[in-house]
N, C-alpha and C positions, 0 to 999 in steps of 0.2 A: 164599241158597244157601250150603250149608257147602263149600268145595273142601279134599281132604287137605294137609297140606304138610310134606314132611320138611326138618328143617334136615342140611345137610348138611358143614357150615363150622363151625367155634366164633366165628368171628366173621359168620357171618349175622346179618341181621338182619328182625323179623318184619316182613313186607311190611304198610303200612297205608295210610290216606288222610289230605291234609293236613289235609283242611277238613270232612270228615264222611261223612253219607250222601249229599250232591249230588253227591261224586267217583264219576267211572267206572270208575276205577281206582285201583290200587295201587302206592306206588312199591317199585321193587326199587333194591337196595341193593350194591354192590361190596364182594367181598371181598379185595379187591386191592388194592397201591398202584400204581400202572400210569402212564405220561408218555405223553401220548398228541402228538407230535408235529404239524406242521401238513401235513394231507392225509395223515395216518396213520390207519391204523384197527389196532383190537386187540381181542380179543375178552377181556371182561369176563364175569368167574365172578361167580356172586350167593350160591353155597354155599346154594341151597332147589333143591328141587323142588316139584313139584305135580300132584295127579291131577285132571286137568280134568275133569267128567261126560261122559257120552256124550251126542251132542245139542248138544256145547257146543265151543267152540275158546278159547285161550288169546291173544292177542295182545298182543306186545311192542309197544311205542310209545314215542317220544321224549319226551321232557319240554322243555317251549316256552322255559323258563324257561335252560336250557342251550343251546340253538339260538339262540335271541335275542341273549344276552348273548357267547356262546362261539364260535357255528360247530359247536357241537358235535350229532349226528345217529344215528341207523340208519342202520346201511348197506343191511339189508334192510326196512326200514320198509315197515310193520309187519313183526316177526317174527314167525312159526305157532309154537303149540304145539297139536300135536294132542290128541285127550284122549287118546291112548293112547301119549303118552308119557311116559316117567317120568326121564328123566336131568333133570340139573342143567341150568336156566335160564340160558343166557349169549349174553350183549349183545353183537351187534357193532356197536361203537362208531367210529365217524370223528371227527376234526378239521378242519372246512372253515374254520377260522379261520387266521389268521395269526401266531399264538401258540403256543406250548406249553401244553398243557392237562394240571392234575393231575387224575387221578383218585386220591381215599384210600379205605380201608376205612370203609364205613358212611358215602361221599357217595350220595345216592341219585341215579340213573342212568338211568332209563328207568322206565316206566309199565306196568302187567301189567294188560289188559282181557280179560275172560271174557264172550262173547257167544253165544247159541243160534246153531248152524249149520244148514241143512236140507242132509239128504243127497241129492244128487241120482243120475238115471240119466241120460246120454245117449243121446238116440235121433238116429240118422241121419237127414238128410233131404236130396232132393233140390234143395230150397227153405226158405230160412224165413220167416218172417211178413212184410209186411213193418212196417213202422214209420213213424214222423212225419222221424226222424234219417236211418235209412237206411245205409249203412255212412261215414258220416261221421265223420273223425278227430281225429286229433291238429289242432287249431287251426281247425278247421273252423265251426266259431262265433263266429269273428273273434278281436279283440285280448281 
């Protein structure tokens, strides 16, 4: 699947995969040089956009590789990109480490997955189904 993408930055960079066709995604790339403090967050410009298809959602995701090593995160992990929007792509990025964390222009930053969405309808009901779970929650399956 071909998706649009405008550069929007002169120092964008074209989003691609490390490892080939196995990758799910894309990394996106900072056009900033930005100090990302510990327990700071800041929002990171990537200078693209992108028209996602209809039928399709755009999501942001972390890069493991930065988390592991850094503390470094989404704050809103995953972030939504609907397909009907069209501004500039940008990361909000945390520091849950203990460090100062640089971000430069053209470190890659975060990961861009495009997945088929189904659009749903809500219908009201005075009951739902029920289930195996049941409204079972947060920690309800033990350790």
């Amino acid at each position: 699947m071909k998706v649009p993408l405008q550069i929007l930055h002169p120092e964008a960079k074209l989003p691609g995969c490390a490892y080939g066709d196995g990758d799910a995604g894309v990394d996106l790339s900072s056009v900033a040089d930005i100090t990302l403090r510990e327990g700071e967050r800041a929002l990171v410009p990537t200078g693209i956009a992108v028209a996602i298809p209809n039928g399709y959602a755009g999501f942001v995701q972390p890069r493991s590789g930065l988390a592991a090593k850094h503390g470094i995160t989404l704050t809103n992990s995953p972030g939504l990109i609907d397909s009907n929007y069209r501004g500039e792509i940008i990361v909000i990025m945390q520091n849950t480490g203990h460090e100062d964390f640089e971000i430069k222009v053209g470190d890659r930053i975060a990961q861009l997955v495009v997945v088929p969405v189904e659009h749903i309808e809500l219908e009201p009901v005075q009951k739902l189904p029920e289930s195996d779970r049941g409204d079972g929650g947060f920690g309800s399956s033990g350790k």
